[in-house]
N, C-alpha and C positions, 0 to 999 in steps of 0.2 A: 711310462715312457717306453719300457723293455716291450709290453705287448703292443704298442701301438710301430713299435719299427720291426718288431715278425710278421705282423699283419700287413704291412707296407709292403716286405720280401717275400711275402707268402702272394702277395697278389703280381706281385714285379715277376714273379718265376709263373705262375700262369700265365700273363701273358707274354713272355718268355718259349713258354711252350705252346699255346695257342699257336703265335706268330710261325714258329716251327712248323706246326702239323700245316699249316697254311702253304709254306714259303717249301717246304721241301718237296714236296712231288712236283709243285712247279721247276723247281732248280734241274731234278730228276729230266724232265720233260725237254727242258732246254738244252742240258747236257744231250738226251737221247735223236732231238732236232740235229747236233752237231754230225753226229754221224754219218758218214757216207751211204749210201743207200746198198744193199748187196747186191751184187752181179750175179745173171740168173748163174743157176749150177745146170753147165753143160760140158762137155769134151772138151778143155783147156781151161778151167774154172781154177783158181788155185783157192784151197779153204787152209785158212791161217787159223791155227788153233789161240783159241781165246785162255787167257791165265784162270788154270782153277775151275775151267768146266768143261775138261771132257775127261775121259779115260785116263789114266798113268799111260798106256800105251801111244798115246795124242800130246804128250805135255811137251808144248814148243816145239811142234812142228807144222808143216808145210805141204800138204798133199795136193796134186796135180792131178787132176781126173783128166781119167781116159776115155771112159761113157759115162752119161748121165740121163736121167732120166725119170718120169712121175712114176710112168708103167714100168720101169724095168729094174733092175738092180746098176744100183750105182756105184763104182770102183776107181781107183788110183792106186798113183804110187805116192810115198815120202819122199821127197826130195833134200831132205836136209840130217840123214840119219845113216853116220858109216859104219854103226856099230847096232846089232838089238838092242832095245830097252833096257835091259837087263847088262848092257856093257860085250856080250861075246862079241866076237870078231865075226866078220863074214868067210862064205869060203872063195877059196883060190879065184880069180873072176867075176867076184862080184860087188860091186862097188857103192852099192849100197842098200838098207833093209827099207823095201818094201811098204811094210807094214805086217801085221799077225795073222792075215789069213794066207789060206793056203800057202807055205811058205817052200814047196816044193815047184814052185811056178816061178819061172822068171820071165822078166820083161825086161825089153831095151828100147830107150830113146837115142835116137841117131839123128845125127845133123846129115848124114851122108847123103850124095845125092850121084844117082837117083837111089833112092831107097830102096831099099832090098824089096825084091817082089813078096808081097801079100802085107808090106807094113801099112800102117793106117797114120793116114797126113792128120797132124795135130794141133799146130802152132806154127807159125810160119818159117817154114826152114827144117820143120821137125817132126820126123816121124815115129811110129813103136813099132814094136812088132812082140812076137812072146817067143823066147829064146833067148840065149846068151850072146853078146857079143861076137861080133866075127873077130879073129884069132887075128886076122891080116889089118884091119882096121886102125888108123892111127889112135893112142890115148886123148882124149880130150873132143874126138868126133863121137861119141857113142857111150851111156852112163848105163851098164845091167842092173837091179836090182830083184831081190830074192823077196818073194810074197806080193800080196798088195794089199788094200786096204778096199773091203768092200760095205756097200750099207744093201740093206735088203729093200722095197722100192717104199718109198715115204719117210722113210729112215733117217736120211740125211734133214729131209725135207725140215722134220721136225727138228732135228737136234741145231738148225740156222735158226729157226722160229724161236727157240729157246735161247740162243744167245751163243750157243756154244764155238762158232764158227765165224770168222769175216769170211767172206765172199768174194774175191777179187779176180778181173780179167788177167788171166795168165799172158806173159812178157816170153818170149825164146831165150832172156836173159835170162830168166828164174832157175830155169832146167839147169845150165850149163856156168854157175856162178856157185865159189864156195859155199859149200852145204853150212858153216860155220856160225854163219851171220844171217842167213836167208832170214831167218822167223823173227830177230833182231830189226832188221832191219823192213818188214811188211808190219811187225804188232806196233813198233814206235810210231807209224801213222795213224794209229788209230787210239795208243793210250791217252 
């Protein structure tokens, strides 16, 4: 009787796991249907970092490109990061980090209008330019931040193809909305 009910549970766990191997890449597939489709990556692109696949440098954050591009090198800022990785402070004027490269460069997004001569129109209402903040300018029209975040050309391309990144059409609310919740509030659409 003892071998005849292992035998029964021995074949009840096979097809147990058959039905698995069956039933879960299809699950996989329908979960992957549900997803939003990615918006291409161009100049206002905002890429919401995905949990657990990119860099430590990336982890829950929110970058806004400023060019984009197959042939060329593709760049942004962080939008949701008032301190480095690592916790240091920013210096005097600058109001938030970038990203890891170059970090002797700065860029500013200004609502200001008309935009300071030579900025580049990005989102509606909103331009950059590279430089610090005007001195005279009210707080809450203009965000500086020190470095940016660049991919070298196919870069990005690939690391979206792998999963690393959502895709979404960048909002003039994104730029100019507590850094705190931003990535909170773009990844819970899509967990």
């Amino acid at each position: 009787m003892m071998r005849r009910s292992r035998w029964h549970l021995g074949w009840v766990l096979m097809l147990v796991a058959a039905a698995l191997l069956v039933l879960f890449p299809r699950a996989i597939d329908a979960l992957k249907s549900l997803e939003q489709p990615a918006a291409p990556l161009r100049a206002g692109s905002l890429l919401v970092a995905r949990p657990g696949r990119v860099s430590e440098n990336f982890d829950e954050t929110v970058v806004l490109l400023l060019d984009a591009g197959a042939q060329r090198r593709t760049w942004g800022v962080v939008l949701n990061r008032v301190h480095t990785p690592r916790g240091e402070r920013l210096p005097e004027g600058v109001d938030r980090w970038g990203g890891p490269v170059n970090p002797s460069l700065h860029i500013t997004l200004t609502l200001r209008r008309p935009a300071p001569e030579g900025a580049q129109p990005l989102l509606e209402g909103i331009a950059w330019y590279e430089g610090r903040r005007e001195a005279h300018l009210p707080i809450g029209e203009s965000l500086t931040f020190e470095g940016v975040s660049a991919w070298s050309p196919g870069q990005l391309e690939e690391e979206v193809a792998r999963g690393a990144w959502w895709v979404l059409e960048g909002q003039p609310a994104d730029v100019f909305t507590a850094p705190g919740s931003l990535w909170e509030e773009h990844a819970v659409r899509h967990l």
